[in-house]
C-alpha positions in Angstrom: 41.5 -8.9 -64.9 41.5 -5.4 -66.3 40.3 -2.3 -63.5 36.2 -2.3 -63.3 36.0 -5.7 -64.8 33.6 -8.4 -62.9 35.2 -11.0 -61.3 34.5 -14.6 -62.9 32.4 -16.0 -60.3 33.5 -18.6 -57.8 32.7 -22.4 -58.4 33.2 -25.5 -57.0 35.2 -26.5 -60.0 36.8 -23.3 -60.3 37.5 -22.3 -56.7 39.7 -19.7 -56.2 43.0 -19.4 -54.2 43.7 -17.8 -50.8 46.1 -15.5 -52.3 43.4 -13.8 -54.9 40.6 -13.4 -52.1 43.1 -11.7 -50.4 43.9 -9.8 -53.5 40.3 -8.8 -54.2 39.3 -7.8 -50.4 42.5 -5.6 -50.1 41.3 -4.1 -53.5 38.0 -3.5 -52.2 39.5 -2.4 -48.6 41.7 0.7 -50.1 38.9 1.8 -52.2 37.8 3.6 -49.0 40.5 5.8 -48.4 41.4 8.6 -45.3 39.3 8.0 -42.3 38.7 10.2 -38.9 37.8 7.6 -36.4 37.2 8.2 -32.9 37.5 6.1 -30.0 39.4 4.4 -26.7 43.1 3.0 -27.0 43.5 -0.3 -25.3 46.8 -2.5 -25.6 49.1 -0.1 -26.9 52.1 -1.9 -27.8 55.2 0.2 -28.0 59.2 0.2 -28.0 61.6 2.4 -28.4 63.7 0.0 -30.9 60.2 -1.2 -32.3 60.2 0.7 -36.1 56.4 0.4 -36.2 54.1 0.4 -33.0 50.1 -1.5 -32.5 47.4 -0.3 -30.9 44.0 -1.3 -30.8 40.9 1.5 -31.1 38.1 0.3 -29.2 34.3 1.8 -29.3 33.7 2.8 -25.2 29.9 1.4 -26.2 29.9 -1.4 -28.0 32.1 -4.4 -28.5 33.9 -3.5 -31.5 37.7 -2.6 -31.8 40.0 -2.2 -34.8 43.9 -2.8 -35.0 46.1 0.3 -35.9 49.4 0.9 -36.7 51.4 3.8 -36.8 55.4 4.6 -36.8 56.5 4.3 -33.4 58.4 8.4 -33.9 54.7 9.0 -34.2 54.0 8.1 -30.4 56.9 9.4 -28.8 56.3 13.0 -30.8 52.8 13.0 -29.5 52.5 16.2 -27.2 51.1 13.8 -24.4 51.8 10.1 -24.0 50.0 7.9 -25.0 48.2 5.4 -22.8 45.6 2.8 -22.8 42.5 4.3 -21.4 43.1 7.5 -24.3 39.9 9.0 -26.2 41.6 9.7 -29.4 40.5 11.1 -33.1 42.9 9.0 -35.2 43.6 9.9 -39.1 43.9 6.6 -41.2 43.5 4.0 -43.8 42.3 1.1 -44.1 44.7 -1.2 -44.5 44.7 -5.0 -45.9 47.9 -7.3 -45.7 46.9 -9.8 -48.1 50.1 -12.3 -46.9 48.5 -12.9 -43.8 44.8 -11.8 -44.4 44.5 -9.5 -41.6 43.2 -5.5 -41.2 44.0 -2.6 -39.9 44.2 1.0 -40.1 47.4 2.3 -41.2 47.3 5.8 -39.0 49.3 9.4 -39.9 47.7 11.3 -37.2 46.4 10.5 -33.3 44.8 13.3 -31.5 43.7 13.5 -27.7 39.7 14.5 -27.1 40.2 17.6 -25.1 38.4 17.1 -21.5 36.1 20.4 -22.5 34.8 18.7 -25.6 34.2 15.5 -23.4 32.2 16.9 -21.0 30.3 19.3 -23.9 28.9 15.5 -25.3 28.0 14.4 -22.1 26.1 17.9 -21.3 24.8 16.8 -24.8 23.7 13.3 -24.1 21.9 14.6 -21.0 19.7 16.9 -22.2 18.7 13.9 -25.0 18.0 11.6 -22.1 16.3 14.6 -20.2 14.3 15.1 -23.1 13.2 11.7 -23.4 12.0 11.3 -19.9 14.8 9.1 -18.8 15.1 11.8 -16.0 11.6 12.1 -14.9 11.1 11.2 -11.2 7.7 9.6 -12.1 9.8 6.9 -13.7 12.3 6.1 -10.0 11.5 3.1 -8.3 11.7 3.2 -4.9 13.7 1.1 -3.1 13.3 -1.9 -0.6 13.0 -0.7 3.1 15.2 -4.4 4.2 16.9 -5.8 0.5 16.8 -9.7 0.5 19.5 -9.2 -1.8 22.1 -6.1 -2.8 23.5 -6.5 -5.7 27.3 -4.3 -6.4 28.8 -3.9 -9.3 32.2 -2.0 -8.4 36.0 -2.8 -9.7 38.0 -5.9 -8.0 39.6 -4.7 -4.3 38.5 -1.4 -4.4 37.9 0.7 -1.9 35.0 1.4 -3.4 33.8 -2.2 -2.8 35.6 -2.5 0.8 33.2 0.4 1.9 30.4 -0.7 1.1 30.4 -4.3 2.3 32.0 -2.7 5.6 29.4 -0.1 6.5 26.5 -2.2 5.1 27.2 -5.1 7.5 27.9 -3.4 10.8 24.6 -1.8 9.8 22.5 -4.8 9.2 25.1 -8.0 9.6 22.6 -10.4 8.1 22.8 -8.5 4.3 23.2 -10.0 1.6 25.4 -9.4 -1.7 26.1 -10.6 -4.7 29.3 -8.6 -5.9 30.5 -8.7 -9.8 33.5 -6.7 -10.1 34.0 -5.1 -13.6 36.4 -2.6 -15.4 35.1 0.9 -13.8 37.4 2.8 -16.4 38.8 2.3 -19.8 37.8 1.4 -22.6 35.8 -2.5 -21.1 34.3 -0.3 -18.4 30.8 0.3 -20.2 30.4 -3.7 -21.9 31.2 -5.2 -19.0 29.3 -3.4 -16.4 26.6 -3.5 -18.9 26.8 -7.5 -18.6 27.3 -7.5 -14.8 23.6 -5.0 -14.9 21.6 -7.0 -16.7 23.2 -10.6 -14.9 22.1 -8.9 -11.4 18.5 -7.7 -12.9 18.0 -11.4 -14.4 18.2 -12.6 -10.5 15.1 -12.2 -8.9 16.4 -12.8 -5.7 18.4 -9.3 -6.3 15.9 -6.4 -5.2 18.6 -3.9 -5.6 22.2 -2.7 -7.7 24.8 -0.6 -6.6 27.1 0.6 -8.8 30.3 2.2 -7.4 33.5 3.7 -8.1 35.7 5.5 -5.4 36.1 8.8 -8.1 38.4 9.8 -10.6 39.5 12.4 -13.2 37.1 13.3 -15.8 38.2 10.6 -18.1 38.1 8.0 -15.7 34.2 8.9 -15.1 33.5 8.6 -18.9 32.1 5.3 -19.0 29.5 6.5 -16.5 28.2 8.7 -19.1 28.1 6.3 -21.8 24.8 6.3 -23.7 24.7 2.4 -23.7 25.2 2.3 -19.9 22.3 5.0 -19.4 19.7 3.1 -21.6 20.7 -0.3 -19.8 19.6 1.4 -16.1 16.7 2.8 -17.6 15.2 -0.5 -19.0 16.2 -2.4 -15.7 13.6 -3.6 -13.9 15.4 -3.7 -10.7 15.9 -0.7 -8.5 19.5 0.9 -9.2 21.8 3.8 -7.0 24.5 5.9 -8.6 27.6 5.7 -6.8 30.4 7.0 -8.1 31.5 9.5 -5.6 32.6 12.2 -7.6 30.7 15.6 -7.0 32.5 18.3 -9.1 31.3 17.1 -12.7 28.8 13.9 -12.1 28.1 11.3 -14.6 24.8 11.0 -16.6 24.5 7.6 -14.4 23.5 10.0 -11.2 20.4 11.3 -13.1 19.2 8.1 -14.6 19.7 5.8 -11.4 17.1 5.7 -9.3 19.0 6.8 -6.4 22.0 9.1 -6.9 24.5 8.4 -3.8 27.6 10.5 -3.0 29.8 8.3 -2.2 29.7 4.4 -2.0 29.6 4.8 1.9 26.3 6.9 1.6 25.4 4.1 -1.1 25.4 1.3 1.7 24.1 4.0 4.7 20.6 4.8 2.0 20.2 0.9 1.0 21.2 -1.0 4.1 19.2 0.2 7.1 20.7 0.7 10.7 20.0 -2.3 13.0 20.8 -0.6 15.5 19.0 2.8 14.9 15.7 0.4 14.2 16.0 -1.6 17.2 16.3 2.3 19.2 13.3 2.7 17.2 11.1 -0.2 18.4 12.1 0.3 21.7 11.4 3.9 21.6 8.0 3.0 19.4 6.8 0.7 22.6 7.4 3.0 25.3 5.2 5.2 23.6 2.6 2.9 22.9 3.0 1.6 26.8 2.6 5.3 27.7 -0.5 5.6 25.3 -2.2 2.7 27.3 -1.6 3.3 30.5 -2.5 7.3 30.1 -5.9 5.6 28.5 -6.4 3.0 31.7 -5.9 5.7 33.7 -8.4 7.9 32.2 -11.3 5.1 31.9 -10.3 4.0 35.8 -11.1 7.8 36.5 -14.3 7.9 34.6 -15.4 4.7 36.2 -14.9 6.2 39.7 -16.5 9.0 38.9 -19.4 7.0 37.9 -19.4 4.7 40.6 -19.4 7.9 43.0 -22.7 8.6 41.8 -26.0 7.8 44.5 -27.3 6.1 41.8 -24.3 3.2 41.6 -23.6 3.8 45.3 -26.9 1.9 45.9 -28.3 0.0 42.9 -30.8 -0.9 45.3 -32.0 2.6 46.5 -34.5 4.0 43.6 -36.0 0.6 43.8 -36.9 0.6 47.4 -38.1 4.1 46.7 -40.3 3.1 44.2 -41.6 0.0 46.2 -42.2 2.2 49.5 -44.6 4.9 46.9 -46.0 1.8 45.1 -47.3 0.8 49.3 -48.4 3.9 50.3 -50.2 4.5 47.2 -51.6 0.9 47.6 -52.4 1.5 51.2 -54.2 5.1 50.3 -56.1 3.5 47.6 -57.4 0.9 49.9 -58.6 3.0 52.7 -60.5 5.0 50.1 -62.1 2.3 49.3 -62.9 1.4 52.9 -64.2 4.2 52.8 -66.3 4.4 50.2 -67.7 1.2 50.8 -68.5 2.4 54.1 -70.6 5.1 52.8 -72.8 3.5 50.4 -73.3 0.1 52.9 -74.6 3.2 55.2 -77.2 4.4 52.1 -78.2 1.0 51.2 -79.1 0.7 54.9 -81.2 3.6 54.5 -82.7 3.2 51.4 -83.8 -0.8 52.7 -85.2 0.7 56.2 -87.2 3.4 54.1 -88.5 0.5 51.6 -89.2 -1.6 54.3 -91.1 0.8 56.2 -93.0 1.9 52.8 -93.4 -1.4 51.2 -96.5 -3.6 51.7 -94.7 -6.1 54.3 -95.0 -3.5 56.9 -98.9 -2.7 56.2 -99.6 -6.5 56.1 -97.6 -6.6 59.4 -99.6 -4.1 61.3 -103.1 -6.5 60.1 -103.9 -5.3 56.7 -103.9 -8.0 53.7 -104.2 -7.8 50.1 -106.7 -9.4 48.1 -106.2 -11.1 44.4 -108.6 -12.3 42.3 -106.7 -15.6 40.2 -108.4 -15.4 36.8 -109.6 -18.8 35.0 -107.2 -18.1 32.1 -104.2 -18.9 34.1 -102.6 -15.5 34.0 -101.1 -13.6 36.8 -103.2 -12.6 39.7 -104.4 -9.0 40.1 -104.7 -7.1 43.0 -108.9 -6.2 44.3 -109.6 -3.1 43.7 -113.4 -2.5 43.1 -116.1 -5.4 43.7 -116.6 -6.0 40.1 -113.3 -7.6 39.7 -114.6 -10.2 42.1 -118.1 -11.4 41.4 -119.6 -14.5 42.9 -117.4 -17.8 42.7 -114.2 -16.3 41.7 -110.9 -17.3 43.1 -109.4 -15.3 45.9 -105.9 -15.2 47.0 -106.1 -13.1 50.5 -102.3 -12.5 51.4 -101.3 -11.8 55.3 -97.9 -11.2 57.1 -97.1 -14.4 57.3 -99.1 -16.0 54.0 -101.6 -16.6 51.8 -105.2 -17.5 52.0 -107.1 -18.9 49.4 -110.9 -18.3 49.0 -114.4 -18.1 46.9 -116.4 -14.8 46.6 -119.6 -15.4 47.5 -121.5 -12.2 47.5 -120.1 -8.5 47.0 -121.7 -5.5 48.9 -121.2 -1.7 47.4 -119.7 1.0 49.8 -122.1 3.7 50.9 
């Protein structure tokens, strides 16, 4: 097959062997040429009677890694040693070994990441986070005033780890954890704490993460101030607190956490509360109220005195008797005005029947006088005699005396002179 020529293709009937796939990858492999790749050493295999030494270059974000190799003269003349854990810029190419089908970069060059261009990335990366709000105290969830559950995510018997379990239960001894321990540096630090995050924010009985780390250099904090690690907090939807204890330069973590502690001690003091110190507080919250009340029965026992000091409450029965003794002398005046008046017009009618009686015709008939009717035919009322031609001859008298009536016929009538 001439250079730039097509392959023929691939068949079932015309399959082709290990050794030309191997041939045709490494072809396509080299094609690429001198790299600059950045990343984290991890298992750097190295002796001094070893010709050619192995590494592997691992992305501090994401699970990838690719196998280098490199002249072991090339290590030991490095200006600083070489360890796992590095963040190196490595010159290479890619290299295929078609006998046994594997890659790897065939590196020239290996250079340590200066700590001030470290830290000038993560300044970088947090004015991008800033920027996009991750920062924004809006967006911090408050946390639990007693946790059900307290998650930690901190490296396997650390300190770290001891601390807060320690202070958290001689605080509250009935707390709850769930611990994952994780890498906390190197270059496994980010995916795994990543996986321990997200494992803690799946359980709902967790209601909030700590994640801790006693301090460090610069480069052991890197993984804090990983990009992946900041945008995992920020889409948890469980409460999380910062604390990795290291106050010079802090990691990224401290201002995307929703609670930046300084140290893992202050992390268990700000998610655990005292026992103690809220017991203190109940007891100190009672007294009060106990004080509250009995200042407030006191009061009302010396506003009920004072009212029952009062005439009025002395003696319920006093403004009634009052009343009922007006309400008899009143009754008692009206009555003898009434006597009284009485009195005086029994006294007139007395009068006014003597004067009709000595006026009226009983008293004339009385002293021999009598009056004389005439009863006309018609039936109608009598009528009192008063001239002789009311009464001519045969009428009907009625002569009335002091002690009756006569009843009479006119005979004859004679005229006065």
């Amino acid at each position: 097959m001439t250079n730039g020529a097509k392959p023929p293709a691939s068949t079932a009937e015309s399959p082709w062997p290990v050794a030309r796939v191997n041939d045709t990858v490494k072809g396509w492999i080299e094609r690429l040429g001198w790299l600059w790749v950045e990343g984290q050493l991890t298992q750097v295999n190295m002796k001094p009677n070893w010709k050619l030494s192995y590494l592997t270059l691992r992305d501090p974000e994401k699970e990838a890694s690719v196998q280098l190799t490199c002249s072991t003269q090339l290590l030991r003349g490095a200006p600083t040693p070489i360890k796992d854990g590095d963040r190196v810029v490595v010159h290479g190419k890619p290299a295929f070994y078609a006998g046994r089908g594997s890659f790897s970069l065939w590196v020239t060059e290996i250079r340590h990441v200066g700590v001030g261009e470290l830290l000038a990335r993560v300044e970088m990366l947090r004015k991008q986070l800033a920027a996009e709000g991750l920062f924004d105290p809006a967006r911090k969830r408050p946390l639990p005033y007693l946790p059900h559950r307290v998650g930690l995510i901190t490296g396997r018997g650390s300190a770290a780890e001891r601390d807060v379990l320690s202070v958290a239960q001689s605080r509250w001894p009935e707390v709850d954890f769930r611990v994952i321990n994780t890498a906390v540096q190197g270059a496994n630090a980010v995916t795994e704490v990543i996986a321990a995050l997200q494992q803690l924010d799946a359980d709902p009985e967790v209601d909030v993460i700590i994640i801790a780390r006693g301090g460090g250099s610069v480069e052991d904090l890197l993984p804090f101030s990983e990009e992946a690690l900041q945008r995992a907090v920020a889409a948890a939807g469980t409460p999380v607190v910062s604390a990795i204890g290291h106050e010079p330069d802090s990691p990224v973590l401290d201002n995307v956490a929703d609670l930046r502690a300084a140290t893992p001690t202050d992390a268990a003091k700000r998610v655990v509360p005292d026992a103690a110190q809220e017991r203190a507080f109940l007891t100190e919250a009672r007294s009060r109220m106990a004080g509250a009340l009995r200042g407030w029965v006191q009061r009302e026992q010396r506003g009920l005195a004072q009212i029952r000091s009062r005439p009025v409450l002395a003696d319920p029965m006093n403004p009634i008797t009052r009343r009922r003794e007006e309400l008899e002398r009143a009754v008692g005046s009206i009555r003898r005005d009434v006597r009284y008046l009485l009195s005086g017009e029994q006294s007139t009618i007395a009068g006014l029947r003597g004067q009709i009686s000595a006026l009226g015709p009983s008293a004339t008939l009385a002293r021999g006088y009598s009056v004389v009717q005439v009863v006309p035919r018609d039936g109608s009322d009598p009528e009192v005699v008063m001239s002789i031609e009311q009464a001519p001859p045969g009428s009907q008298l009625r002569i009335r005396v002091a002690d009756g009536s006569i009843t009479a016929a006119g005979m004859s009538a004679t005229q006065a002179d």
